[in-house]
PAGU-265879 format. One record per residue (C-alpha): residue in three letters; x, y, z. Coordinates in steps of 0.2 Angstrom, whole numbers, plus 5000, padded with zeros to 4 digits. Example, Ala and Ser with C-alpha at 12.3 -4.5 7.8 and 13.67 -1.06 7.14 Angstrom:
2
  residuo    c1    c2    c3
      ALA  5062  4978  5039
      SER  5068  4995  5036
REM end
This chain:
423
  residuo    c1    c2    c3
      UNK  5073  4974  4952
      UNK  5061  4969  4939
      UNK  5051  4953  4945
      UNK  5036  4940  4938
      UNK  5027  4930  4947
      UNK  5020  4915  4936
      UNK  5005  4905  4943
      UNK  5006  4889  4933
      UNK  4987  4877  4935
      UNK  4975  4871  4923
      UNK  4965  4873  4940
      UNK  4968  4891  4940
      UNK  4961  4896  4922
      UNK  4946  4885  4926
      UNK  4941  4894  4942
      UNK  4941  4880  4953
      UNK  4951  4887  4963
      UNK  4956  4906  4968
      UNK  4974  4913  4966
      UNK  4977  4916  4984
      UNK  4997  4912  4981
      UNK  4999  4928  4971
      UNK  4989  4939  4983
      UNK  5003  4934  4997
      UNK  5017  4931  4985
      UNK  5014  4951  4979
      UNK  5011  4957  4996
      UNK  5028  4948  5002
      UNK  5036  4956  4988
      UNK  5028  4975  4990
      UNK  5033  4976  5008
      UNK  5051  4975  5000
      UNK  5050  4989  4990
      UNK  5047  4978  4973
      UNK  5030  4974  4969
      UNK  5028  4963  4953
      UNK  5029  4973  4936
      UNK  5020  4959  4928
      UNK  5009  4943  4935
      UNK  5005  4928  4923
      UNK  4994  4915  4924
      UNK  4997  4898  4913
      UNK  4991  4881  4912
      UNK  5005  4867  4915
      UNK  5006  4862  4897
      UNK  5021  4861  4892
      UNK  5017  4869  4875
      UNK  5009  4884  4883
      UNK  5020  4884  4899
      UNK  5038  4887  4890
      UNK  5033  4900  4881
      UNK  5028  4910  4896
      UNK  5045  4905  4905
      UNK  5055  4911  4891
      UNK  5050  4929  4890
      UNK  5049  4932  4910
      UNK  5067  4925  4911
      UNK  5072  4938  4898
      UNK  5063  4955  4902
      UNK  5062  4951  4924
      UNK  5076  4952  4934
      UNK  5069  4938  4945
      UNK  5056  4925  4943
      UNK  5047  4918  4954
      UNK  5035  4903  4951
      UNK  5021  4893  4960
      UNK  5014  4876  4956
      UNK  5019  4861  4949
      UNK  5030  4854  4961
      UNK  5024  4839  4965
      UNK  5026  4821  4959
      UNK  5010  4819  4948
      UNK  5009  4817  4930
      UNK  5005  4835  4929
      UNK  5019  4843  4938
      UNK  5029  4850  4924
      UNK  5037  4864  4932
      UNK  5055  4857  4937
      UNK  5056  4849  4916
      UNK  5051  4868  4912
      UNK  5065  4875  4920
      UNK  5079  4864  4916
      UNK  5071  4865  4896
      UNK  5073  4885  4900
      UNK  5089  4885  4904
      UNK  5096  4871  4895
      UNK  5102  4857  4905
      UNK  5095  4843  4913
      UNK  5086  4837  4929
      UNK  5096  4827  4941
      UNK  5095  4816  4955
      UNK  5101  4824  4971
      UNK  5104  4808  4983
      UNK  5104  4818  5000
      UNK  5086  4826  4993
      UNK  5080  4808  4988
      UNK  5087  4802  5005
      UNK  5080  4815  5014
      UNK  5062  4811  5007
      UNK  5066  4792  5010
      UNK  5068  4797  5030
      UNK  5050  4806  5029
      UNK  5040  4793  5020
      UNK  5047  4781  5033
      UNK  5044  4791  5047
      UNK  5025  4791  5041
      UNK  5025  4770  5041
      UNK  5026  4767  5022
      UNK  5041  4765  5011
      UNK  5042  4778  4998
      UNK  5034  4777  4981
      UNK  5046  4776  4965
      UNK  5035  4792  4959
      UNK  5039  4803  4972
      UNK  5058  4801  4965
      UNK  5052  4815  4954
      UNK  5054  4827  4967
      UNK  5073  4825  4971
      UNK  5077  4828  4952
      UNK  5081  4846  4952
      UNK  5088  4856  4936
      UNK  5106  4853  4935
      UNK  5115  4868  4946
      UNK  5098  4873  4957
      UNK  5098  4875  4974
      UNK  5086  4865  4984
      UNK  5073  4876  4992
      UNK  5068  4868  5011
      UNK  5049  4862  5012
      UNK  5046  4865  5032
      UNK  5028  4861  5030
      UNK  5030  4850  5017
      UNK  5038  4834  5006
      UNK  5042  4845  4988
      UNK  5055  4857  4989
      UNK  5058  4874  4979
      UNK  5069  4877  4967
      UNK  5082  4891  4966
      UNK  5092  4895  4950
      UNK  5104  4913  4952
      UNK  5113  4914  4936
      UNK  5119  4928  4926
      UNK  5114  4943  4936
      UNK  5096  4934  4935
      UNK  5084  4924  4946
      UNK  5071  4912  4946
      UNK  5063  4903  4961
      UNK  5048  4889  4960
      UNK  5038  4886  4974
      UNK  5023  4874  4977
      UNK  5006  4877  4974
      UNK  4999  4872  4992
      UNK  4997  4888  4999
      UNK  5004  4887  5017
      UNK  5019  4875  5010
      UNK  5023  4892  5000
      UNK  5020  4903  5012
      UNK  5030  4896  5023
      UNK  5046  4896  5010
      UNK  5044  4913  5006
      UNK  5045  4918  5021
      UNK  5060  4906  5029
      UNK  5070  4905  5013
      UNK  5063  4917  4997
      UNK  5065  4935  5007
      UNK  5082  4932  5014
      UNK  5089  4928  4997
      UNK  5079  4945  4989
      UNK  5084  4954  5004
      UNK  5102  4949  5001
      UNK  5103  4953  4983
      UNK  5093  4969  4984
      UNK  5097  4975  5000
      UNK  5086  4981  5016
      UNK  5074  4989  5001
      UNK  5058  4989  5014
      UNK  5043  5002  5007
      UNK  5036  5017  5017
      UNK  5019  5008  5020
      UNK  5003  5011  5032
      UNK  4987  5000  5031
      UNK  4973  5005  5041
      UNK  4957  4990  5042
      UNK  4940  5003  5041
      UNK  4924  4993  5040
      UNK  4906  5000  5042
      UNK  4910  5015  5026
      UNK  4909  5013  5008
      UNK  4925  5014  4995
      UNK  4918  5029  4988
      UNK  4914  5040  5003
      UNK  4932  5036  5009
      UNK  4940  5043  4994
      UNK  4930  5058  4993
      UNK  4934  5060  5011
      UNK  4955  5058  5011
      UNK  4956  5065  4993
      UNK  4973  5065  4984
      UNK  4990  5060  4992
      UNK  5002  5076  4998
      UNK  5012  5072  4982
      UNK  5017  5062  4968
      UNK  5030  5049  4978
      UNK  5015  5043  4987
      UNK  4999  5032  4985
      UNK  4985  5025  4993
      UNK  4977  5010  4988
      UNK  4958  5006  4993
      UNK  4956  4990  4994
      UNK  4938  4984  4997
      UNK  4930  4967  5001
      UNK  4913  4962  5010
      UNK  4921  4966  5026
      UNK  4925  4982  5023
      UNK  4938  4992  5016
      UNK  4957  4991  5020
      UNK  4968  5008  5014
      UNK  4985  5004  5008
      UNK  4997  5020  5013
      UNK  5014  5019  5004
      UNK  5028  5029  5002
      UNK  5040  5024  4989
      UNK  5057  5018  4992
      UNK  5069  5027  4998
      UNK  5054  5043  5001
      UNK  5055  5053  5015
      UNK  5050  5046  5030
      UNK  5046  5061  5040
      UNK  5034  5068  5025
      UNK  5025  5049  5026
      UNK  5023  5051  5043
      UNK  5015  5065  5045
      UNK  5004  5059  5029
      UNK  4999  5042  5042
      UNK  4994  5055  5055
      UNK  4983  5067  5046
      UNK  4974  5049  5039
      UNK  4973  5043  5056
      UNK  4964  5059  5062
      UNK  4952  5061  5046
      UNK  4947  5045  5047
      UNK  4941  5044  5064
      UNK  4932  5030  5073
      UNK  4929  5021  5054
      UNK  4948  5012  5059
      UNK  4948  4996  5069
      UNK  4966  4989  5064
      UNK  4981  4997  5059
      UNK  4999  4994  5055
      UNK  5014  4995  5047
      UNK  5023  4985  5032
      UNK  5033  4975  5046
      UNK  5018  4969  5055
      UNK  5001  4956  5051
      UNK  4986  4965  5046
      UNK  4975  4959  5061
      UNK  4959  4955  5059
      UNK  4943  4959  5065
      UNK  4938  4945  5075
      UNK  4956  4946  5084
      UNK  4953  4963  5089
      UNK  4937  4961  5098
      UNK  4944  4946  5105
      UNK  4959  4956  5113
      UNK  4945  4969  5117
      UNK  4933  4956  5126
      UNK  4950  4948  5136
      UNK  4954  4965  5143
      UNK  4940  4969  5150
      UNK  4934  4952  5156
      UNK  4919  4952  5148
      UNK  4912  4935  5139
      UNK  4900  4935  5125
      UNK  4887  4925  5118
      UNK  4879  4924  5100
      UNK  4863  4920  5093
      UNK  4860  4919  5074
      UNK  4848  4914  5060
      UNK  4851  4922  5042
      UNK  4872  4918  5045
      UNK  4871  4899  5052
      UNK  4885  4899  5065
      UNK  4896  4909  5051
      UNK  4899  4926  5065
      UNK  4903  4910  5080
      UNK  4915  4902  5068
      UNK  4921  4920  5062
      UNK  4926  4923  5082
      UNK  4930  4905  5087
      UNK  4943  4906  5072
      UNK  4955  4916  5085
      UNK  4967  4906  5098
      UNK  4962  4906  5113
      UNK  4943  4913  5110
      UNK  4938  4900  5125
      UNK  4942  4915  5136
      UNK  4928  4924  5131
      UNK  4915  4915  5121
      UNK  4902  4906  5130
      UNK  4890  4897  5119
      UNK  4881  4899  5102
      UNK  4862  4895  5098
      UNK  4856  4896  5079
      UNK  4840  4898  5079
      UNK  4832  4899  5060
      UNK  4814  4894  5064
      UNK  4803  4903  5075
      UNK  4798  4890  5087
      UNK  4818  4889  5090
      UNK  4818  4908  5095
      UNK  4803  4905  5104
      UNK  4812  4890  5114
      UNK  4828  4893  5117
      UNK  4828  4913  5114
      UNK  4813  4916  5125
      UNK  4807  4927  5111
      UNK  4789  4931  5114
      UNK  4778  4923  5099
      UNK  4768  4938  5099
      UNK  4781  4949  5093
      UNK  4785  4935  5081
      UNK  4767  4938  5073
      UNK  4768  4956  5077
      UNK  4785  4961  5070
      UNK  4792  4946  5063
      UNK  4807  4935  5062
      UNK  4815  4949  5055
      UNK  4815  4966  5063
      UNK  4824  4977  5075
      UNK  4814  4970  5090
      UNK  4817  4952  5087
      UNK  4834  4956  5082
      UNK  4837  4963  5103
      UNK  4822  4949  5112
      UNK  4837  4935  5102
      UNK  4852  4945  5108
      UNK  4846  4947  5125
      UNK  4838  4930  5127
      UNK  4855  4921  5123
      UNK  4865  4935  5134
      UNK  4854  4926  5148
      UNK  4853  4908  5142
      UNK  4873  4909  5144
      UNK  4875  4923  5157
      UNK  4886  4933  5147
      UNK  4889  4949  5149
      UNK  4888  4955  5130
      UNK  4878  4945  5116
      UNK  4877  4950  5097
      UNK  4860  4941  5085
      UNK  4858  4941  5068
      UNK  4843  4939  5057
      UNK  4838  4945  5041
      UNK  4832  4937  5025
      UNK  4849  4931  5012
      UNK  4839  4927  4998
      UNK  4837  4923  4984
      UNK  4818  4922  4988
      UNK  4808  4927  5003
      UNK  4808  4946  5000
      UNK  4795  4960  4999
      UNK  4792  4975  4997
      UNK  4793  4979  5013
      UNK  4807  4965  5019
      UNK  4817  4965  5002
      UNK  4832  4951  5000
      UNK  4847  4958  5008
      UNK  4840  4967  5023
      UNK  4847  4961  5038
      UNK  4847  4965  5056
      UNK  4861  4967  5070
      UNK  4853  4963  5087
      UNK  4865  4970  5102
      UNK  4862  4967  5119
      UNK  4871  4970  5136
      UNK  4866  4969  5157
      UNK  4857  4985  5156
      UNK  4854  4989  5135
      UNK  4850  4986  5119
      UNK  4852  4991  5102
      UNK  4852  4985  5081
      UNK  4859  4989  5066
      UNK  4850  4991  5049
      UNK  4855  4984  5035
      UNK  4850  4981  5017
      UNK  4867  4974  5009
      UNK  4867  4970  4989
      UNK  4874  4955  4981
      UNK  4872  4936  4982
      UNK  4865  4923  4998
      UNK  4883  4922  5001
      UNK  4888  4938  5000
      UNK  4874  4943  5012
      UNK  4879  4930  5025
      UNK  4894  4936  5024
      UNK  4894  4957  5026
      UNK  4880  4952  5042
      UNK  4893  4944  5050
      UNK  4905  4958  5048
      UNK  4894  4969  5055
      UNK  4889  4959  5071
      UNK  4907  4958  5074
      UNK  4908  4976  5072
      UNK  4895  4979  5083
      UNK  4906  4971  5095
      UNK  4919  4981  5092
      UNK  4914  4998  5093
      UNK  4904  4994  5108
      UNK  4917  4986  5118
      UNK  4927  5002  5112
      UNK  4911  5014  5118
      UNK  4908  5020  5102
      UNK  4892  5026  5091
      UNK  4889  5007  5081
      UNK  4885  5019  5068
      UNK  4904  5023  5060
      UNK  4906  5043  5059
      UNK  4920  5053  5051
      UNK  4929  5068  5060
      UNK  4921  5084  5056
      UNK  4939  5092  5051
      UNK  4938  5095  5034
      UNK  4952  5097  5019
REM end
């Protein structure tokens, strides 16, 4: 089966906002076996929308479309399709109804406008909005079909899931992929190819995936492989690759992320922690306090960016301040273990490190950041001098405070090592 999935957005092509819907929408659809042959991305003018439309219904087997569902003078999507097929949109009373009942369940009686939205092309299915008021359109005709979707990205997701599988799963048949991800952070893209060289053969492939994180490595199998060769293909990776893995799973299962994991790591050992930061702003507490549940093991937060904030409520000693600076190892463990003991924690993690774009020296450049760690008994830092922009930078420290975390709540080296077995 032979599927496009059209993105359709003026908002898109101006970068103001990032495709996320496709990233989940091809996802979705690899975990079945059918990864996209083609992605398009067009602007929802009619001129250069049915254009687009035309030529996915004829080469793809099945369509699937996001955006343009709604009831503002730029939702052209539903129009599109019944232009495409050649009929017209219809009113379907128990849709308009059935929006009627939600407007008024909100206090307000329902705006002519939103009318729009129960005018589906003649013969389409109505696709349930759980999440929201638009609902997707389904079209199977001919051996062929199309399905369009929202833009809002958790109204979509939330179709796909509910309402857009089933159906593929029905007409293609249980088609799910040998697939393996395992989450590595703390190693470079290159060094992990060079390490797990080439798949075992020519029905498998592995697809590095790297971001400021880390890098996630996509195992899969094609359909209908063999599973047992696969298998032992995930084992042999799983040994090479050592400590670098903090997450894995399988295609049926969420790829969990790395806050979660030292959250479940924290909870199972009844340990609470504490966080103090400069460089990052609160962006590692918001990265832990992001999980459900994480009252059962954070205890507070201090960010401390000026000295005299270290000094006060880190009980970082203004002699090492003028001795080492704001950014070095030392201060990195004096913030760690100062708010370890202004909360009573039993494990604290401290960033500080200079983001750019100015500020940087020779011997402090931009980029270089410290990892303070600290625990009853211990201390230790990271090291860091990470490329890129002021975000970016914000952004790989607080991946690497949080695996910090990790790898000591797992009793690990912080330093990420390889196994010694070579190929």
């Amino acid at each position: 089966m032979r599927i496009e999935v059209v993105t359709i957005g003026g908002e898109i092509l101006s970068g103001r906002i990032r495709d996320e819907n496709f990233v989940f929408l091809a996802r979705a659809l690899a975990s079945r076996g059918l990864a996209p042959f083609r992605h398009s991305t067009v602007s929802d003018d009619r001129a250069d929308l049915d254009p687009v439309l035309r030529r996915a219904w004829s080469e793809a087997d099945g369509v699937v479309l996001t955006g343009g569902l709604g009831a503002t003078s730029d939702d052209r999507t539903r129009p599109a399709i019944a232009a495409l097929l050649g009929v017209e949109t219809v009113l379907l009373p128990e849709l308009w109804a059935e929006m009627e009942r939600w407007f008024v369940a909100k206090g307000r009686a329902a705006p002519p406008v939103a009318r729009a939205m129960a005018e589906l092309p003649r013969g389409a299915e109505p696709i349930p909005n759980p999440l929201g008021l638009a609902p997707g359109v389904w079209i199977d005709r001919d051996g062929r079909w199309l399905c369009a979707l929202p833009g809002v990205p958790h109204e979509m997701r939330a179709m796909v899931e509910r309402s857009l599988l089933p159906k593929i799963d029905e007409k293609a048949g249980n088609r799910r992929s040998l697939e393996h991800v395992f989450r590595t952070s703390g190693l470079s893209e290159t060094v992990l190819a060079e390490w797990l060289g080439a798949p075992p053969s020519a029905a498998m492939e592995i697809g590095f995936l790297p971001h400021a994180g880390g890098v996630d490595l996509r195992l899969q199998g094609r359909t209908g492989g063999d599973p047992d060769r696969f298998s032992e293909w995930v084992s042999a990776t799983r040994e090479r690759l050592g400590d670098a893995v903090f997450c894995e799973t399988g295609s049926d299962a969420g790829e969990e992320s790395l806050e979660a994991v030292v959250g479940r790591l924290l909870v199972a050992q009844g340990a609470r922690v504490a966080v103090a930061e400069s460089l990052s702003g609160g962006a590692l507490t918001a990265r832990l306090v992001s999980v459900p549940g994480a009252s059962r093991y954070i205890d507070g937060s201090i960010v401390a960016y000026a000295d005299r904030v270290k000094e006060s409520f880190l009980g970082v000693s203004p002699e090492l301040l003028v001795r080492r600076g704001a950014v070095s190892a030392e201060t990195a463990e004096a913030m760690a273990e100062g708010v370890r003991k202004k909360f009573g924690a039993e494990l604290a993690v401290s960033t500080t490190g200079i983001a750019g774009p100015t500020g940087g020296s020779d011997e402090k450049p931009v980029g270089l950041v410290y990892t303070g760690l600290a625990w009853d008994g211990g201390a230790a830092h990271l090291r860091r001098i990470y490329p890129g922009g002021r975000a970016e930078i914000i952004e790989r420290s607080v991946q690497t405070g949080l695996l910090a975390l990790y790898r000591h709540l797992r009793g690990l080296p912080l330093e990420p090592t390889l196994t010694e077995t070579r190929r």
